[in-house]
C-alpha positions in Angstrom: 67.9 83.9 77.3 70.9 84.6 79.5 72.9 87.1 79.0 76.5 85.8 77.8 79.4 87.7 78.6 82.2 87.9 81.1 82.9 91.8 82.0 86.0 93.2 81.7 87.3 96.5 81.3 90.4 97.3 79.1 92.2 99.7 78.3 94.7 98.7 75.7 94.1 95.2 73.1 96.1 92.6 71.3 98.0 94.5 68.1 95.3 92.2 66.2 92.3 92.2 67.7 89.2 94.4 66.4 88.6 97.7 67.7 86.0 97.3 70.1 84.4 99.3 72.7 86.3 99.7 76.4 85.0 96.7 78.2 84.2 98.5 81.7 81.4 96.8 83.4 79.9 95.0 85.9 76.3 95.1 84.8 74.5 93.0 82.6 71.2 95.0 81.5 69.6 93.6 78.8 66.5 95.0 76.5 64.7 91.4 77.0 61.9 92.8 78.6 61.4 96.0 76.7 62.8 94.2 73.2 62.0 91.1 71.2 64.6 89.1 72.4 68.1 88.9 74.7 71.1 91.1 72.9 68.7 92.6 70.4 70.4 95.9 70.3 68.3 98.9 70.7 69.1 101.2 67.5 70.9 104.1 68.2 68.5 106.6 65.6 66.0 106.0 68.9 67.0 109.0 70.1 69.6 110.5 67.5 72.6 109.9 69.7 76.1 109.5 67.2 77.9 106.2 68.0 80.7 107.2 69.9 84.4 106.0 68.3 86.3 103.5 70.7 89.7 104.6 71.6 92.5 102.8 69.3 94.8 101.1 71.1 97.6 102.9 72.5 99.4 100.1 74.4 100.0 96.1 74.3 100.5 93.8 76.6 103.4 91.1 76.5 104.1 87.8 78.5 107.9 86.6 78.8 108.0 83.0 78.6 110.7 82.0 82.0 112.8 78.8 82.2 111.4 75.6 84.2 113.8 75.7 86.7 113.2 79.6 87.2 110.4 80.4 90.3 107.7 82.2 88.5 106.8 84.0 91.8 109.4 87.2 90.8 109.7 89.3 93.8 111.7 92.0 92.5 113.3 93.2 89.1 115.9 95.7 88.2 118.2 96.9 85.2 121.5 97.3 85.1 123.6 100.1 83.5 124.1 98.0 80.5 120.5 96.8 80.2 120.9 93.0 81.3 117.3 92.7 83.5 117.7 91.2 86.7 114.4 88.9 88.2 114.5 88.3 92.0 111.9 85.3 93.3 110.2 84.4 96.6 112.3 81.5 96.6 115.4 83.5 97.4 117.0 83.1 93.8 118.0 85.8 91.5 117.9 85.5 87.6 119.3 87.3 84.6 119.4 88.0 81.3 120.7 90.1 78.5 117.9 89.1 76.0 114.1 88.5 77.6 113.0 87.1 74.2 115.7 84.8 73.6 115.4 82.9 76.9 119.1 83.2 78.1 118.4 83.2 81.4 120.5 82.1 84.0 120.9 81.7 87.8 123.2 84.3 89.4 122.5 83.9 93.0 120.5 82.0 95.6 120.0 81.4 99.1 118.4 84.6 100.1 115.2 84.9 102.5 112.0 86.2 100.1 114.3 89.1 98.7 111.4 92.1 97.9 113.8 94.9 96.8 116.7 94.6 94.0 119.3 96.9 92.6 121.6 96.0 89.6 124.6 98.1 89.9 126.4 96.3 87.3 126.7 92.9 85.2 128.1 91.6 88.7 127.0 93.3 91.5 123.4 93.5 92.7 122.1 95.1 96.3 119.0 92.9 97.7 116.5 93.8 100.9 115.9 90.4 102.0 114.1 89.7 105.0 117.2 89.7 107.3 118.7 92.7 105.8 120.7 94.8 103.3 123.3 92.4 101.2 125.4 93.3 98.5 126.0 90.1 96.0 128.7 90.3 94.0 130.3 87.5 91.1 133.9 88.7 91.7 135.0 85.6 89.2 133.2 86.6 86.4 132.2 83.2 85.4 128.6 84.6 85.6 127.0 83.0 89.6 127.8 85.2 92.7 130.4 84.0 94.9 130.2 86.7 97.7 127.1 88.2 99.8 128.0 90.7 102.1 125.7 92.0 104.7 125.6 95.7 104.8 123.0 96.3 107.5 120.7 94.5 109.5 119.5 96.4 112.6 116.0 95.4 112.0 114.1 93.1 114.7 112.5 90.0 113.3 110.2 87.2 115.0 109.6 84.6 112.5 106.4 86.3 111.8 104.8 85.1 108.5 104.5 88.7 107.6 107.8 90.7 108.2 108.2 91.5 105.2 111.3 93.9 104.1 110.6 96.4 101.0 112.4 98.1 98.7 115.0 99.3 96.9 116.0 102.5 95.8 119.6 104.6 96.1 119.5 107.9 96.0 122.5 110.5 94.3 124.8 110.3 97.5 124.2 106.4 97.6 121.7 105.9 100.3 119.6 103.4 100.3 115.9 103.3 101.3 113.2 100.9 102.3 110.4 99.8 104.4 109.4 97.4 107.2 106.1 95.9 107.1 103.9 94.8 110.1 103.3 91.6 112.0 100.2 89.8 111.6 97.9 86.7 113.3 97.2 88.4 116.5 98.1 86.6 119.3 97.4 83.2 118.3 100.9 83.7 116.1 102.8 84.4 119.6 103.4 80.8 120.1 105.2 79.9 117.0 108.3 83.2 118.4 110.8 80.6 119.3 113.8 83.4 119.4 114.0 87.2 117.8 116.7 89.4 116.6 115.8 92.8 118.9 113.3 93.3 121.8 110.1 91.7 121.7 106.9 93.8 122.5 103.7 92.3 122.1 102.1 94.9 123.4 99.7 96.5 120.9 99.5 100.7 120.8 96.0 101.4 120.1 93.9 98.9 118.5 95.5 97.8 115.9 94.8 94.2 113.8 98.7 94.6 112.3 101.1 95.4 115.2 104.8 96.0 115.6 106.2 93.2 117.7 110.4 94.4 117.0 111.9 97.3 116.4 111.3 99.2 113.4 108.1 97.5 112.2 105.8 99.9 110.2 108.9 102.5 109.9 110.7 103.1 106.7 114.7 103.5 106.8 117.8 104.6 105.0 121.0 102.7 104.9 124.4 104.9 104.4 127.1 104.1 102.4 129.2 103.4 104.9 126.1 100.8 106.5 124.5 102.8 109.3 120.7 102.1 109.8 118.7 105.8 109.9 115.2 104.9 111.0 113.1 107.5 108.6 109.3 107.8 108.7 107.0 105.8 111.0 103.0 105.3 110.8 103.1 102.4 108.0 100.7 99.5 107.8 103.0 97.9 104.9 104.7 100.0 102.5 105.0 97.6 100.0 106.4 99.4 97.1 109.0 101.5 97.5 110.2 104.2 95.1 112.3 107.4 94.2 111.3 109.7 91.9 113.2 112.0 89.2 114.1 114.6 92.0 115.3 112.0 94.3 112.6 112.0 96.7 112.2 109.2 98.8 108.4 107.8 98.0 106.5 104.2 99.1 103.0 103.1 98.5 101.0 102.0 101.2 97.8 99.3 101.6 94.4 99.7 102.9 93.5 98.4 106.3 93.3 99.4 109.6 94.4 102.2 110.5 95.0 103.1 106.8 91.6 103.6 105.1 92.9 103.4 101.4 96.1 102.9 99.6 98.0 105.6 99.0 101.3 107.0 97.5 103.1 108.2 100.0 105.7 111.0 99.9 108.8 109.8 103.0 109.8 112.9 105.4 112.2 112.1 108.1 110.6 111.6 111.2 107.1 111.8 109.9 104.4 109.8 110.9 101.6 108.7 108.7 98.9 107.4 110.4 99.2 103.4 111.8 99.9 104.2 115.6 101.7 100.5 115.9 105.6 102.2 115.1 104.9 104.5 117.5 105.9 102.4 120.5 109.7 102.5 118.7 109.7 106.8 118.8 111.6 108.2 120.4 108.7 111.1 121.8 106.7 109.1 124.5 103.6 111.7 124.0 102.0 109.6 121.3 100.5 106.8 123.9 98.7 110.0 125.7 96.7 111.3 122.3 93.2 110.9 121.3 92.4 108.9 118.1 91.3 112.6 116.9 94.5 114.4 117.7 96.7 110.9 116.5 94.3 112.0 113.0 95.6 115.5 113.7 99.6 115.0 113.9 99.4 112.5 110.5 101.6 113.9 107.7 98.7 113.5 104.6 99.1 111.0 102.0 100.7 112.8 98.4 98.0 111.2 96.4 95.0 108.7 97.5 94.1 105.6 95.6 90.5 105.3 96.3 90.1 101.5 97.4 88.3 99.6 95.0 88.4 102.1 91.9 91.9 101.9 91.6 92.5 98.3 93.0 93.3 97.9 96.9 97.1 96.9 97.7 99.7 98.8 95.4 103.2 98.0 94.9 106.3 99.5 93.8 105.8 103.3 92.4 108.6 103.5 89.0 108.5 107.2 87.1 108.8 107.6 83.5 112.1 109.0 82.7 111.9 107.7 79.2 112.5 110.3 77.2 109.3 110.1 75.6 109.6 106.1 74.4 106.5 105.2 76.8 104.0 108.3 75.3 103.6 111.6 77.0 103.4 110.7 80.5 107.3 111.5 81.2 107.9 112.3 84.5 104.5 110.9 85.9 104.9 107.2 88.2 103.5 104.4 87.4 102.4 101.9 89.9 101.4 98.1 90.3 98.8 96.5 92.1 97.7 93.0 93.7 94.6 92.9 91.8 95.0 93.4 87.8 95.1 97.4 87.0 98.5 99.6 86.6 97.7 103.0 87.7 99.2 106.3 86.8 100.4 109.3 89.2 100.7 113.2 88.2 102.3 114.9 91.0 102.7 118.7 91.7 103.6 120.8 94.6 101.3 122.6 96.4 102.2 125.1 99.4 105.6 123.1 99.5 103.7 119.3 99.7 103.3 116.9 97.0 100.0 115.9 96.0 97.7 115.3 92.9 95.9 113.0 90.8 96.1 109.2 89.9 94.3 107.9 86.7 93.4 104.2 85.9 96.2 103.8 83.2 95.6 99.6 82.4 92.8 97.1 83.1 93.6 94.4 80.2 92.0 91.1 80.1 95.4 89.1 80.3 96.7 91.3 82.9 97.6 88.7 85.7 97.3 90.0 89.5 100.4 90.2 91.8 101.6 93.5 90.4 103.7 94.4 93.2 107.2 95.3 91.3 108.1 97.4 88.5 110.8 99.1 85.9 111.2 100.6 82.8 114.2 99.4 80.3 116.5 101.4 78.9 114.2 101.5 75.6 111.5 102.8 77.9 109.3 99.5 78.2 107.6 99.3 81.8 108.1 95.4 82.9 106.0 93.9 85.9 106.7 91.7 87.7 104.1 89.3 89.9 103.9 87.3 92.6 100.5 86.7 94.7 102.1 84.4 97.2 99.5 82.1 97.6 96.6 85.3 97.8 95.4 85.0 94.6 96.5 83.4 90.5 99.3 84.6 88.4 102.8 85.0 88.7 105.8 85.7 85.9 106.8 88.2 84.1 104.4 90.8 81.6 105.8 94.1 79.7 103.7 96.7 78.9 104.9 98.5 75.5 103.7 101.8 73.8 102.6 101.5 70.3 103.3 104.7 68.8 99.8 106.1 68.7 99.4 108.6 71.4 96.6 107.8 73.7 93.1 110.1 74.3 93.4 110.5 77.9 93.4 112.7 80.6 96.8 113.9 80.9 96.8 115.4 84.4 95.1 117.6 86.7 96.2 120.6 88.6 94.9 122.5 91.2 93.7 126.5 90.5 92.7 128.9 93.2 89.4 128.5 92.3 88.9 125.1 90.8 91.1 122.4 88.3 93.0 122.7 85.3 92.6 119.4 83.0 94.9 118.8 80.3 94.4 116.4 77.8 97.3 114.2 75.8 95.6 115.1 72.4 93.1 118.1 71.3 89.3 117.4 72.4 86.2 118.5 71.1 85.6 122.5 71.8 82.1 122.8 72.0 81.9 119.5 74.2 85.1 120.7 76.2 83.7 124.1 76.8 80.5 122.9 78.4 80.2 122.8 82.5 77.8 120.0 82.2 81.0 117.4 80.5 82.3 117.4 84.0 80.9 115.8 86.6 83.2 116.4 89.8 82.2 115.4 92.8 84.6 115.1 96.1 84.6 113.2 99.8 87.1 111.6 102.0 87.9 108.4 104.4 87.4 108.3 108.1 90.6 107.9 110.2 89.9 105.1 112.8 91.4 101.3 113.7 88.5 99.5 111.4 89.8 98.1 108.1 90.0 100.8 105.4 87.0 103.2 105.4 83.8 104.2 103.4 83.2 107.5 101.2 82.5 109.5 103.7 80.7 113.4 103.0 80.5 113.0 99.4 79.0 115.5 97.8 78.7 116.7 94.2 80.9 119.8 93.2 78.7 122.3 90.7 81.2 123.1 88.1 80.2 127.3 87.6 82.8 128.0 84.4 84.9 126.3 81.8 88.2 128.0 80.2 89.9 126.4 77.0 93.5 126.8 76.3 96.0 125.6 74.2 93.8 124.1 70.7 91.6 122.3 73.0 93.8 120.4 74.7 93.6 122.4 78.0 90.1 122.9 80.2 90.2 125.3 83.5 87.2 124.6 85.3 85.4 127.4 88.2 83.6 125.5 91.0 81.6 126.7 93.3 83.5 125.8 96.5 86.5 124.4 96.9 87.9 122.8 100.3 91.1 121.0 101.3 90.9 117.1 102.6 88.9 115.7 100.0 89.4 113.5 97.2 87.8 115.2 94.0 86.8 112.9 91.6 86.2 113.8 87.4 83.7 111.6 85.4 84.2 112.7 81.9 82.6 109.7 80.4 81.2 111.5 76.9 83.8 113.7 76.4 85.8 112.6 73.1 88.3 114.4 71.5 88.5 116.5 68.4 88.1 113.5 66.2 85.5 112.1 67.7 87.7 109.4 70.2 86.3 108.6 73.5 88.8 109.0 76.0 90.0 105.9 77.1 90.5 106.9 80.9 87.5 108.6 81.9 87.8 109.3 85.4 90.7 110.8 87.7 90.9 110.9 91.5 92.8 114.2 92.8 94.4 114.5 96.5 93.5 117.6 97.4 95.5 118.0 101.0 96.2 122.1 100.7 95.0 124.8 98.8 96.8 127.4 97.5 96.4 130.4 99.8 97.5 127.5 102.4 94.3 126.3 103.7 94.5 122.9 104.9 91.8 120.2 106.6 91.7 120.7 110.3 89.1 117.8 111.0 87.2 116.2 112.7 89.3 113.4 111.1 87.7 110.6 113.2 84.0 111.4 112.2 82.2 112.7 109.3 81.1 116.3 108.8 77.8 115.5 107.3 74.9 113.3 108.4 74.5 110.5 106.3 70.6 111.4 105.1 72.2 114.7 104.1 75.5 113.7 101.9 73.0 111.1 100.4 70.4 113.8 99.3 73.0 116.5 98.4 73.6 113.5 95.1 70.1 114.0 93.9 69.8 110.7 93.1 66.1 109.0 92.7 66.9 105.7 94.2 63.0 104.6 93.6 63.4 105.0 90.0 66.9 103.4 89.8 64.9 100.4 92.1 62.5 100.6 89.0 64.8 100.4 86.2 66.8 97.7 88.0 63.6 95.4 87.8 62.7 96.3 84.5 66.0 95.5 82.8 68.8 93.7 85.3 67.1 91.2 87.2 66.5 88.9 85.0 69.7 88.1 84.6 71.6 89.2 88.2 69.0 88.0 90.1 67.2 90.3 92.9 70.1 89.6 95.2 72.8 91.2 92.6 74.7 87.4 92.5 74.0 86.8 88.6 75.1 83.3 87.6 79.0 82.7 86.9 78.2 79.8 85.2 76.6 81.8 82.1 79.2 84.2 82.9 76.6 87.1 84.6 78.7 88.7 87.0 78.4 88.2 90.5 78.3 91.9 92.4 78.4 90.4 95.8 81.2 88.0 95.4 83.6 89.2 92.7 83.8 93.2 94.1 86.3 94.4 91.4 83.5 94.2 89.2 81.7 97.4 91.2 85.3 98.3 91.6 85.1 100.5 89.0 84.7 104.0 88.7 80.8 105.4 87.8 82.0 106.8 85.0 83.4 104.0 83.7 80.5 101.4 84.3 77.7 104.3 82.6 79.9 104.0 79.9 78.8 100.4 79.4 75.7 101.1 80.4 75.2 103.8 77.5 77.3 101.7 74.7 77.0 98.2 75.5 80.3 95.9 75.6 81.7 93.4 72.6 80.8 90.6 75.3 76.9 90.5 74.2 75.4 93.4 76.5 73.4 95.8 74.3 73.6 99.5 74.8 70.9 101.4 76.4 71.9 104.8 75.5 69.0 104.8 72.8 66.7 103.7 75.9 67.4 104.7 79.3 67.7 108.5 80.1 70.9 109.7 81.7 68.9 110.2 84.6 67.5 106.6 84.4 71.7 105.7 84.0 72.5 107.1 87.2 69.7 106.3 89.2 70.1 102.2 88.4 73.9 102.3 88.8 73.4 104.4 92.3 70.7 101.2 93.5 73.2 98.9 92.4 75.7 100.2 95.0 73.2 100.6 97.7 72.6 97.4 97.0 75.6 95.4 96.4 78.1 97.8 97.3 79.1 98.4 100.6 82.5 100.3 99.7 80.0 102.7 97.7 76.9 102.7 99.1 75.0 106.2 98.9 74.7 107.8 102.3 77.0 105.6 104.8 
């Protein structure tokens, strides 16, 4: 009997739907072969584990309903000072409203090349980055369309390239504005569609690279004056495609994973700065660059404030937007929330370490009707966070959605700080003491990304971190944990997938990813940045994983339904680990939690059957397997 479901993995629910368990898997094991029949539930009393209680949902998830004659691909949003919501689309029009739910929209603008940045200064003024440049549109009539676009700046090159794409927009307190540039792409192949450019052509590519910077400031980010004058800011950017400020003013973009880059990031904008794509660098003004080794290129990068590993937290994020709600969105004020192509919205604690951001990013929402194309973001005044989607032809869904807090606040993580000798962990609600107090709750394990020209990078040196002591502060809510060596350069990553809180909720974000770049007594990584430290046989045994067994409980209990080759059938709605990757895209901790407690879908839990050890060892074959972004040992 096949197995029935379709995985997903959410995180908040419709207001009316059943509390259910977190749907969080790509596995489909079933208790045919050891049980009577397919979904026959193995009961729980087998080995006198309590039934865990599903988080209640903290969050839902709204879709606006646009006009037919308005683009659904929206490009960029923004609110004005008065709350009306402006909606930018690829189509070069801009929207707005002063009620979402009633449907009053109306066209303000149009005739604008794929505008990817918006600012709302007032009812009648907005600022767009468009692919040409900086404009300022303006309704000086009042009868409600823009009669005036005036350019402000536009000292960027362009080629005609499909994939010049112009970022942004954020003002800062003295009114500069700043954005990004992103690369050219095709290769050479695209050369013969260049019938003129606005700047110098070079074609000439810098080292290697699959994106490359054919005018001037490809792969640079930039701020605009007041008065108009073009500042080029930070170079070493593949495509910042979100681009961000946060409470302080600071100057922030995401970036995406490919070459060059080996996962997305959120990166923190220092003037003249470079951040690791080498294509920019034939536009510095230094001409040492083109002399440097890949390794000492590795050695000159200014680090990425906070990692997104690729895969477990999506693969091409968009614009970074901070809570500065007051508190209307839960407790996360102050902490960004960002976007991505594929459907998850991600959240960001930053702190300052040794004078450098870094710190820790959390899955915040994977919800079944989340749409993909999450590349633009902004909270309301009444502190709802609105997303705005467009894949442009890369993928399905476009529009609006709004994300809204319910009231409730939400068991998760609430950040992660670095100690001298380990993490603090604090928690949005009081967790269970004895369960909190217990080393063996956290498993931590760190490793990092190669730097070299391939597209994006495998876990490289991974290795588990022992946790030696736990600390509890602050009724529970607050866990400082000792481990037994801690290095700068790696991402550390927390599994806390049994760990509920005081009344006996699971937390509904059980894994958190922190950058550490620096320590505190000012250590930082040195390299080799180019190769990895450990030999692959070793980092693979230092997991103490027993792959053989995991081979064996694979057999036993999976293949009958994904099939020795991991494809499943789509048609019964089996996952397919090869050819739909978000589904392994998940975090370990996340996919042992459906392992342990089964999903609403129709997959039985196993946590009365399989050991933990048994858990681990079959999720750890699985990756080997059908994996390659995870596989044990690359």
């Amino acid at each position: 009997m096949p197995c029935p479901q379709t995985i997903r993995h959410s995180l908040i629910f419709p207001r009316k739907s059943l509390p259910r368990f977190r749907q969080a898997t790509g596995l489909c094991l079933l208790a045919v072969l050891l049980l009577a029949g397919c979904g026959e539930a193995p009961s729980p009393e087998a080995n006198h584990r309590p039934d865990p209680v599903p988080p209640e949902p903290a969050y839902r998830l709204e879709t606006l309903d646009l006009p037919p004659a308005m683009s659904p691909e929206v490009s960029a949003i923004a609110f004005s000072p008065d709350g009306e919501l402006f909606a930018a689309n690829r189509h070069g029009d801009i929207w707005r409203t002063d009620d979402p739910d009633a449907g009053n929209w109306s066209k303000f603008a149009s005739g604008l090349h794929e505008p990817l940045g918006l600012l709302a200064a007032s009812s009648r003024v907005a600022y767009v980055v468009h692919r040409p440049g900086l404009v300022r549109v303006e309704d000086r009539t009042g009868d409600g369309k823009a009669d005036t676009f005036a350019s402000i700046n536009e000292s960027w090159g362009l080629s005609g390239n499909y994939h010049e794409f112009a970022y942004g927009l954020v003002r800062d307190a003295d009114g500069n504005f700043f954005g990004g540039l992103g690369l050219d792409s095709g290769g050479e192949s695209e050369l013969r569609h260049i019938k003129w450019t606005r700047g110098p052509l070079n074609p000439e590519r810098f080292r290697r690279e699959r994106q490359w910077s054919l005018t001037p400031y490809r792969g640079w980010s930039f701020k605009i004056t007041p008065d108009g004058e073009f500042v080029p800011w930070a170079m070493g950017f593949r495509q910042p495609a979100g681009i961000g400020i946060n409470p302080e003013g600071e100057f922030f973009s995401t970036d995406n994973q490919g070459d060059w880059m080996a996962s997305s990031a959120l990166v923190h904008h220092r003037k003249g700065h470079f951040y690791g794509h080498p294509a920019s660098l034939k536009w510095a003004e230094e001409d040492f660059w083109k002399d440097l080794t890949d390794e000492e290129l590795g050695q000159r990068r200014t680090p990425y404030a906070v990692i997104l590993p690729h895969g477990a937290l999506g693969g091409s994020p968009g614009e970074p937007v901070w809570d500065q709600s007051g508190g209307r969105f839960g407790p996360f004020e102050g902490q960004a929330f960002i976007g991505d192509f594929s459907p998850i919205i991600n959240r960001v604690f930053l702190e300052k370490i040794d004078g450098e951001y870094q710190g820790a990013a959390f899955p915040f929402l994977r919800h079944r009707d989340l749409r993909q194309g999450n590349m633009r973001a902004a909270f309301s005044p009444d502190g709802v966070l609105y997303m705005a989607q467009t894949s442009r032809g890369w993928g399905v869904g476009e529009g609006l959605q709004r994300i809204v807090w319910e009231g409730e606040t939400p068991t998760e993580i609430h950040s992660v700080r670095l100690l001298d000798d380990g993490f603090s962990l604090r928690f949005t609600v009081p967790m269970d003491p004895a369960a909190l107090a217990r080393p063996e709750t956290y498993r931590v394990s760190r490793f990092r990304y190669l730097y070299h020209d391939s597209y994006g990078s495998p876990r490289i040196d991974e290795m588990p971190v022992e946790v030696t002591g736990v600390q509890v502060f602050d009724d529970s809510r607050q866990a400082n944990l000792s481990v037994a060596e801690l290095l700068p350069g790696y991402v550390y990553e927390f599994q806390l997938d049994t760990l509920a809180s005081a009344d006996g909720k699971l937390l509904a974000g059980p894994t958190a990813y922190y950058t550490a770049n620096r320590l505190h007594n000012g250590d930082r990584f040195t390299g080799p940045f180019t190769r990895p430290i450990l030999e692959p046989a070793v980092a693979a045994e230092a997991r103490e994983i027993d792959i053989e067994l995991g081979e064996s409980v694979y057999r036993t209990y999976c293949m009958a339904c994904h099939q020795g080759d991991g494809r499943g059938d789509r048609g019964a709605s089996i996952p397919d680990f090869i050819g739909q990757p978000h589904v392994l895209g998940q975090s370990d901790a996340e996919l042992l939690r459906s392992i342990r407690l089964g999903t609403d879908g129709g997959m039985a839990p196993f946590g009365a059957i399989l050991t933990e050890d048994e858990m681990r060892a079959v999720l750890a074959y699985i990756r080997d397997n059908f994996d390659p972004q995870r596989r044990r040992g690359r």
